[in-house]
C-alpha atoms as one frame of an Amber mdcrd trajectory, in Angstrom:
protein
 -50.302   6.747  -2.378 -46.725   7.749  -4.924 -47.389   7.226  -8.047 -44.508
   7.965 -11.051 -42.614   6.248 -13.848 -39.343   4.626 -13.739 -36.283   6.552
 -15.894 -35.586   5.204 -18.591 -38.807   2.569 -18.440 -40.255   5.004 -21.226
 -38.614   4.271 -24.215 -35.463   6.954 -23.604 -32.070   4.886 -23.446 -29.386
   5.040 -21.157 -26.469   4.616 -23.504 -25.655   1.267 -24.151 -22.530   1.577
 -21.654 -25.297   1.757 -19.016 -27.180  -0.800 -20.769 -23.741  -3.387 -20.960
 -23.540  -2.500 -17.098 -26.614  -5.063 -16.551 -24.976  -7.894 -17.928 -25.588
 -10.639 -15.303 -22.904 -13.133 -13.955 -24.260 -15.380 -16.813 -24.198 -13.047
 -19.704 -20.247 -12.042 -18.530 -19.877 -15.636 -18.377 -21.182 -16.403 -22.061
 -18.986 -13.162 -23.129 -15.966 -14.692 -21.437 -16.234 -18.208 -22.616 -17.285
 -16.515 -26.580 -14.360 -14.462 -26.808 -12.086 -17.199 -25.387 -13.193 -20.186
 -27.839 -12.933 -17.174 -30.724  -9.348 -16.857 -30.120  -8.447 -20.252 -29.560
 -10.284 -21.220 -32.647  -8.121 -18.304 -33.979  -4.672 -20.091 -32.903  -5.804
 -23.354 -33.604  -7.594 -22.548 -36.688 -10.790 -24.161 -35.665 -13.462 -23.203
 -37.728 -16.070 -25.153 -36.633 -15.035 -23.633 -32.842 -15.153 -19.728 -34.175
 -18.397 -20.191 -35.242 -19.595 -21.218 -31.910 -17.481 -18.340 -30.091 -19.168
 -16.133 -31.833 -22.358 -17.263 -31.115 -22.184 -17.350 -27.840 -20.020 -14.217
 -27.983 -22.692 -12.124 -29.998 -25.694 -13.317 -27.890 -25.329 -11.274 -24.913
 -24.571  -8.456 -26.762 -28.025  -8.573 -28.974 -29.724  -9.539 -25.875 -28.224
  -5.741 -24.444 -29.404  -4.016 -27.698 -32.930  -5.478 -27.658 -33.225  -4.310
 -23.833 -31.685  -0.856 -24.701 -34.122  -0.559 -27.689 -37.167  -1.349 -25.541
 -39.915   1.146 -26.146 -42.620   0.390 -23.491 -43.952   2.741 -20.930 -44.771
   1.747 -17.723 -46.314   3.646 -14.596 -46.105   2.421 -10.851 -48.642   3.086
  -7.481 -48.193   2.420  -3.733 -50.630   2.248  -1.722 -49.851   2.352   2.359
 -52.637   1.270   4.728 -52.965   2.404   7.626 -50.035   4.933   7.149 -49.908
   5.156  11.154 -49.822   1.830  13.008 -48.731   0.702  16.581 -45.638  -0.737
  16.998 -45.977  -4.536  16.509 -48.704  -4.016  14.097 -49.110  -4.997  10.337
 -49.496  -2.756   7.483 -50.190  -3.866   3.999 -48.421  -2.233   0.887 -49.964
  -2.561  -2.335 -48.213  -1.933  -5.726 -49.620  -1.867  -8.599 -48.335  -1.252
 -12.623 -49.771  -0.370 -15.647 -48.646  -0.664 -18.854 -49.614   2.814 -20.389
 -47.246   2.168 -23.856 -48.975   0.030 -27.254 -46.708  -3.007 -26.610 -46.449
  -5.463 -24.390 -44.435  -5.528 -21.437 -41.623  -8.878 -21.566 -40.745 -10.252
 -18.124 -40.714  -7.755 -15.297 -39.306  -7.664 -12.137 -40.479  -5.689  -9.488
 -38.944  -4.607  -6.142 -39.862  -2.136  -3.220 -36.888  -0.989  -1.009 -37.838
  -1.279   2.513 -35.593  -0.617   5.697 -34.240  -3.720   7.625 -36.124  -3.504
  10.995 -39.817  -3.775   8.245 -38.580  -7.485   7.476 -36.687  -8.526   4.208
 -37.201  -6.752   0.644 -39.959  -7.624  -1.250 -39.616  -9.097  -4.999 -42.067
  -9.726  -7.272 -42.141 -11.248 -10.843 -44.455  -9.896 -13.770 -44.843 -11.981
 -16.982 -46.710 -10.358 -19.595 -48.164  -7.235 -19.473 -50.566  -6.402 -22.068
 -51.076  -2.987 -23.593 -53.222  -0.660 -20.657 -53.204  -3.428 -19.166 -52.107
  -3.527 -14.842 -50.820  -6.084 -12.387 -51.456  -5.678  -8.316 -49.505  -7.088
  -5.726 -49.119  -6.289  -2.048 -47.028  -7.487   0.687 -46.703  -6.481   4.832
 -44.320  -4.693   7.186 -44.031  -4.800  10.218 -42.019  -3.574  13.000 -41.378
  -3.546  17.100 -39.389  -0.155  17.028 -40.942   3.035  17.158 -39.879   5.608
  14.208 -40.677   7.129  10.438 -39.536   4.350   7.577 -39.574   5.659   4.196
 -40.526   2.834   1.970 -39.180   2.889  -1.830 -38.247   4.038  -4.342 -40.208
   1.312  -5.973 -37.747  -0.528  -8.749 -38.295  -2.242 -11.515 -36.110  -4.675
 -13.036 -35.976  -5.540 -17.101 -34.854  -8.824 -18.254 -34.247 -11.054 -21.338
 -35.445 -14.209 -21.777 -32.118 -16.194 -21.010 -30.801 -14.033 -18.318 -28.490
 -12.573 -19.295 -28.856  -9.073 -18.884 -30.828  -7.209 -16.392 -31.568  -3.382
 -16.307 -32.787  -1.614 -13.270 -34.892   1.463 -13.446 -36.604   3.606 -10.095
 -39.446   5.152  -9.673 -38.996   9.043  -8.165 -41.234   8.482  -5.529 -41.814
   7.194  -1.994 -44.199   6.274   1.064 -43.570   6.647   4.657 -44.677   4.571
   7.322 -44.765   5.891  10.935 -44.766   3.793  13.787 -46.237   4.756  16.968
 -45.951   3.398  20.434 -48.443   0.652  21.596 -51.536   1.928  23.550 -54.133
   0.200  25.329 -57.144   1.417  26.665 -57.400   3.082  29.914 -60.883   3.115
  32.085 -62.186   5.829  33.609 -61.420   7.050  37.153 -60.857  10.253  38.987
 -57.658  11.812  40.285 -57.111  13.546  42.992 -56.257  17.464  42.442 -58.349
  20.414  41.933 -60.041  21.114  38.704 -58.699  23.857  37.553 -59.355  24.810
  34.162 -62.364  22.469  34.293 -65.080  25.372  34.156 -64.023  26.762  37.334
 -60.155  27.698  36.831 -58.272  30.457  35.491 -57.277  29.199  32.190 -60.077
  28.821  29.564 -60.294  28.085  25.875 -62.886  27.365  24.088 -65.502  25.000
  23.349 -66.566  22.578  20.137 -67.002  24.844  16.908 -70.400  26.006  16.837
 -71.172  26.541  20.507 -71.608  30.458  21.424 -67.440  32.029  21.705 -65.896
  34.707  24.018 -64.895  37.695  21.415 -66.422  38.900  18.362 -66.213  36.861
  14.918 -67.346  37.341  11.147 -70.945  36.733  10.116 -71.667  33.684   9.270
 -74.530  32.497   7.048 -77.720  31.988   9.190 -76.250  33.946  12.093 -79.024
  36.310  13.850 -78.867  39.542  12.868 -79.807  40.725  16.579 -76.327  39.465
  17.306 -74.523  42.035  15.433 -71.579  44.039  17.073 -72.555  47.231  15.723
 -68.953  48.790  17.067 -66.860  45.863  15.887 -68.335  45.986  12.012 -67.321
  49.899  12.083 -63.829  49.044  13.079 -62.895  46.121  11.197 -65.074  46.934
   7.780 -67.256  44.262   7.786 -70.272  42.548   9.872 -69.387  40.980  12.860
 -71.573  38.898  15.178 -71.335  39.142  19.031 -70.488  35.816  21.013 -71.876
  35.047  24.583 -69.455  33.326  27.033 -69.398  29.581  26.556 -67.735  26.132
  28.374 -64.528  25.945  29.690 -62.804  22.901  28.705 -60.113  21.270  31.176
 -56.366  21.599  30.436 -53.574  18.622  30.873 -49.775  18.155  30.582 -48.565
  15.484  29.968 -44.863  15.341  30.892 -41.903  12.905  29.193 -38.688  12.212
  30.850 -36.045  11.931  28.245 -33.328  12.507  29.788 -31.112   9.537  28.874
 -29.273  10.040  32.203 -32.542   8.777  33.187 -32.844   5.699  31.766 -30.932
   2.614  31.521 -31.576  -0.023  29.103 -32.833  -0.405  25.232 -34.625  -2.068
  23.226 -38.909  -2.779  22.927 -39.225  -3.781  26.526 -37.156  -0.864  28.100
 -37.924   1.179  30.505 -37.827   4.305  28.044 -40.482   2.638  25.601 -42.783
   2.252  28.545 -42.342   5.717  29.588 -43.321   6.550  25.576 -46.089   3.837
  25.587 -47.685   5.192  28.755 -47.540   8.875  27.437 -49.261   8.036  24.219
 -52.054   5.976  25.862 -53.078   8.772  28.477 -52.586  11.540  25.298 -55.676
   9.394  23.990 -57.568   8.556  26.927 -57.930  12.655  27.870 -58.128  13.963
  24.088 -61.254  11.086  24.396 -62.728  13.179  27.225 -62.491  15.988  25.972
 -59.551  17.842  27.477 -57.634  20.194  25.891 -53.843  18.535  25.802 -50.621
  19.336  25.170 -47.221  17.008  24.924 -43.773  18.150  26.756 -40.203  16.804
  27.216 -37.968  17.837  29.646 -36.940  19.879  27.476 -39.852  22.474  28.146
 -40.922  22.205  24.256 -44.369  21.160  23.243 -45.772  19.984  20.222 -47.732
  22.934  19.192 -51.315  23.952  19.248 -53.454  26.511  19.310 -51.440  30.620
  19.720 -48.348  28.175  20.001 -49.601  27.168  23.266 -49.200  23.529  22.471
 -52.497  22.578  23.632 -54.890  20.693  21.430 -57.871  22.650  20.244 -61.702
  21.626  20.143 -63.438  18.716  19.894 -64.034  16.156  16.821 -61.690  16.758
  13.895 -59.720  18.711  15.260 -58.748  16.579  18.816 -58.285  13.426  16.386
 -55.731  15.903  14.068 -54.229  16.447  17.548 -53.712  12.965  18.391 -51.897
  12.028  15.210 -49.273  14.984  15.586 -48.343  14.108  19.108 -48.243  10.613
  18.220 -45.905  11.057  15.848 -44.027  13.075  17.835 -43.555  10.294  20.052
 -43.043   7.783  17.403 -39.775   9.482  17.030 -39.008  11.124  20.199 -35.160
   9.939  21.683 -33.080  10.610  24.479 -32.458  14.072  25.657 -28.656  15.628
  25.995 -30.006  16.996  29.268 -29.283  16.446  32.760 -31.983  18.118  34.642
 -35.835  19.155  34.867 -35.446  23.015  35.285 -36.563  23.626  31.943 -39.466
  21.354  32.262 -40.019  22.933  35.506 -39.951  26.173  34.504 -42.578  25.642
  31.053 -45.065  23.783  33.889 -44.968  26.246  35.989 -45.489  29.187  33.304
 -49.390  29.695  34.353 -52.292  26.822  35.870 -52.185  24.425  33.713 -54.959
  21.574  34.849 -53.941  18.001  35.208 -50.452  17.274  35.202 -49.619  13.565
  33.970 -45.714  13.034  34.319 -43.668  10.116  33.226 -40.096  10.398  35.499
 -36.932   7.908  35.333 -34.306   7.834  37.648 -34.597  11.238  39.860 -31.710
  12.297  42.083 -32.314  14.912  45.390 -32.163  18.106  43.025 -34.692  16.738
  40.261 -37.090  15.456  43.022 -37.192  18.624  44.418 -37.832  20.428  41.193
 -40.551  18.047  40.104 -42.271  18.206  43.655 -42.512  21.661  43.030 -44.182
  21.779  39.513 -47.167  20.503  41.914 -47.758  23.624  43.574 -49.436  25.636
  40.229 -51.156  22.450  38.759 -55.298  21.504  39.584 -53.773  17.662  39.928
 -50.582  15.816  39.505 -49.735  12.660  38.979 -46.360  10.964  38.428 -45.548
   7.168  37.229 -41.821   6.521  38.365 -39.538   3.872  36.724 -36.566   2.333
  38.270 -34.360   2.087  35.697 -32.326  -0.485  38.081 -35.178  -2.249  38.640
 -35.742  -2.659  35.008 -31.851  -3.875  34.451 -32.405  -6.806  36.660 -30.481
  -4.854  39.407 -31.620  -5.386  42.865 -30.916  -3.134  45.715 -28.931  -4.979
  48.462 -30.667  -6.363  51.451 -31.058  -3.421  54.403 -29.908  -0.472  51.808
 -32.724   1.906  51.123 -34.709   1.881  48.198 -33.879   5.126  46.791 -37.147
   4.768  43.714 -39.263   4.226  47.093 -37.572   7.270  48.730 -38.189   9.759
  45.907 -41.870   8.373  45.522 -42.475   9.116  49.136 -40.902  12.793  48.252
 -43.058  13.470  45.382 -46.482  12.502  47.623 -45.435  14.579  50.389 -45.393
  17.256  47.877 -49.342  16.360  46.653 -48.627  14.216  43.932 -50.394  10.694
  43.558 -46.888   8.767  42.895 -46.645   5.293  41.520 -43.662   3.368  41.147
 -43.251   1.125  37.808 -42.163  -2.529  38.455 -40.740  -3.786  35.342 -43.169
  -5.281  32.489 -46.026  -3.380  34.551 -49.620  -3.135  32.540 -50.011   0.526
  32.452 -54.003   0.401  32.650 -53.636  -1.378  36.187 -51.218   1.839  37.693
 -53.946   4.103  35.968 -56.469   2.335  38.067 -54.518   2.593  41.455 -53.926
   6.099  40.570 -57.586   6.611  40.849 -58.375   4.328  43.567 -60.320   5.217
  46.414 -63.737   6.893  47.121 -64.159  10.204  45.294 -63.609  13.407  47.878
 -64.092  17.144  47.094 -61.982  18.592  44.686 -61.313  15.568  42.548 -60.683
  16.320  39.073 -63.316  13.686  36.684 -61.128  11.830  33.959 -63.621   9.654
  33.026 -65.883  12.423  31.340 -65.526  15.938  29.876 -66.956  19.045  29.236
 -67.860  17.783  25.440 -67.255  14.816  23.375 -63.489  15.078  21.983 -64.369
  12.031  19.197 -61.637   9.603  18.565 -57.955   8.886  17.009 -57.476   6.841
  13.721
């Protein structure tokens, strides 16, 4: 929620050149048309008709002074909620004012600056405010592209009573709104790989906070004192508690092609934004299981984690914390300047990393060859491939090979479970085929985890 108070709302002027500077068309009009009939009364020597130029001539002008001279304080408040919503999705903004001065407020105007793609600017009109007295309003935005919006500054607008002049003033602060790609829920299944990292594997981390941990820590209150590290509290200065070995939890990549030699296409329904979409709903589905996850690009950079590993830490809080900073990393991930997987290839392949979950566009010989062999250090791999022809609306002539089919074919040869994407595809229904058939020896369980990693809001 911002909060502030508009310059100049608080009783300091602006200088009444500033102030002159909000005539409206009609107050420039009634200054024209005064000033004209004064000098033509002038010429003509038209009494009757100066007095009326000046009239009209003088009445803009006082209406500017009593504006200038206006001594009210206001304060402003938005409210954003949810401050994180799915592309597609509503969320509501609520403003509210207060008059915090001894008078009362004359007619405001009230509007909220908003990008284009969140629909059109919102304006509101206040009528009288009365001394600590407050006015609410709200209104909803809404957009289909992913990205950060800031929303404000709030302004408010200052008018007379015949329209005449107008004088904007902004509030300092602003809101913004970050929209994520659309999920949808994916059931459980199992994948074929090995689990490592499940409990059995080399790379271990550990459990929900509380459970027993690997290395010695500080006492804590209500800790057993027949857990002491005698050694440990001489070296460090202090009382330290032993920890017994605990649960492993299981580790998983997921893996974003950005390349935008990769994909073809823009816009909601792209192929890109289903390759972002897909990402984002099996980031949920495993942090929801339990596993330990991390985010990566073809770039080779992750979002970070725990020691800069970029995989998500415990359970609870801390997994749900983890959601919301890789989903916004997605809600404003782009196209890569790159070319090629090696980097990519290289961070996979840096130690066993668990499940790998990868999300490929177009791959020529070089780059199938390169992901086929990120397989070989990974407990299970699995690889959703989009045509980005396919997704164009252009075929592949009758009796050429299908070159989507042909690198598909490469990457299970290699041990991944490969799915092409058909265009519009629901990505629950791949997830499903990815985990089709009976469960066999060395499957690695996605439909349950070590510990509970609680949910995403």
């Amino acid at each position: 929620m911002a909060t502030g108070t508009p310059g100049g709302a608080g009783g300091e002027s602006g200088g009444l050149r500033s102030a002159l500077s909000g005539l409206t068309t009609r107050g420039r009009s009634f200054l024209a048309a005064g000033l004209a009939a004064a000098v033509c009364a002038f010429v003509l020597g038209q009494t009757a008709l100066l007095q009326v130029g000046l009239l009209i001539t003088v009445l803009p002008l006082l209406c500017v002074y009593a504006l200038h001279r206006t001594r009210y304080r206001v304060s402003g408040s938005r409210r954003l909620t949810p401050v994180r919503v799915p592309a597609g999705s509503e969320a509501r903004v609520q403003l509210r004012m207060d008059n915090v001065s001894r008078l009362p407020t004359g007619l405001l105007m009230l509007q909220d600056r908003v990008p284009y793609v969140l629909g059109p600017r919102p304006r509101f009109v206040l009528d009288r405010v009365e001394p600590g007295g407050r006015r609410e309003v709200s209104y909803r935005v809404r957009s289909d592209l992913r990205g950060r919006y800031p929303l404000g500054p709030l302004q408010l607008r200052l008018a007379d009573p015949f329209g005449l002049v107008e004088l904007t003033r902004s509030f300092s602060t602003y809101d913004t709104l970050t929209v994520i790609p659309r999920t949808e829920p994916l059931p459980a299944v199992r994948l074929t790989g090995e689990a490592n990292g499940y409990g059995e594997g080399n790379q271990r981390s550990l459990a929900l906070a509380g459970d027993d941990d690997v290395i010695p820590r500080g006492y804590r209150y209500g800790d057993d004192l027949r857990r002491v590290h005698w050694r440990s509290t001489a070296r460090y200065g202090e009382l330290m508690v032993r920890r017994e070995e605990q649960p492993q939890r299981a580790r998983a990549t997921v893996l974003l092609d950005t390349r935008q030699v990769a994909f073809q296409g823009a816009g909601p329904d792209s192929a890109f934004e289903w390759a972002v979409s897909g990402a984002g709903s099996a980031l949920l589905h495993l942090l929801e299981r339990g596993f330990s996850v991390r985010l990566m690009t073809d770039t080779g950079e992750a979002v970070p984690g725990e020691s800069g590993s970029g995989f998500s830490a415990g359970g609870g809080q801390e997994s749900a914390e983890a959601a919301g900073l890789m989903m916004d990393a997605l809600a404003v991930v782009g196209h890569s300047d790159g070319t090629g997987l090696s980097r990519a290839h290289d961070a996979a392949r840096s130690g066993n990393e668990g499940l790998l979950i990868a999300f490929f566009g177009d791959l020529d010989d070089v780059q199938t060859d390169l992901a086929a062999r990120m397989r070989q250090r990974t407990g299970g791999a699995v690889a959703f491939v989009l045509d980005s022809a396919a997704w164009t609306g252009r075929a592949v002539p009758a009796g050429a090979p299908d070159p989507a089919a042909r690198r598909v074919h490469r990457l299970r040869e290699a041990g991944w479970t490969a799915l092409a994407v058909p265009p519009g595809a629901a990505f629950g229904e791949l997830w499903r085929q990815a985990g089709a058939g009976a469960p066999a020896a060395g499957e690695m369980p996605l439909g349950t985890g070590t510990s509970g990693a609680g949910g995403w809001s």
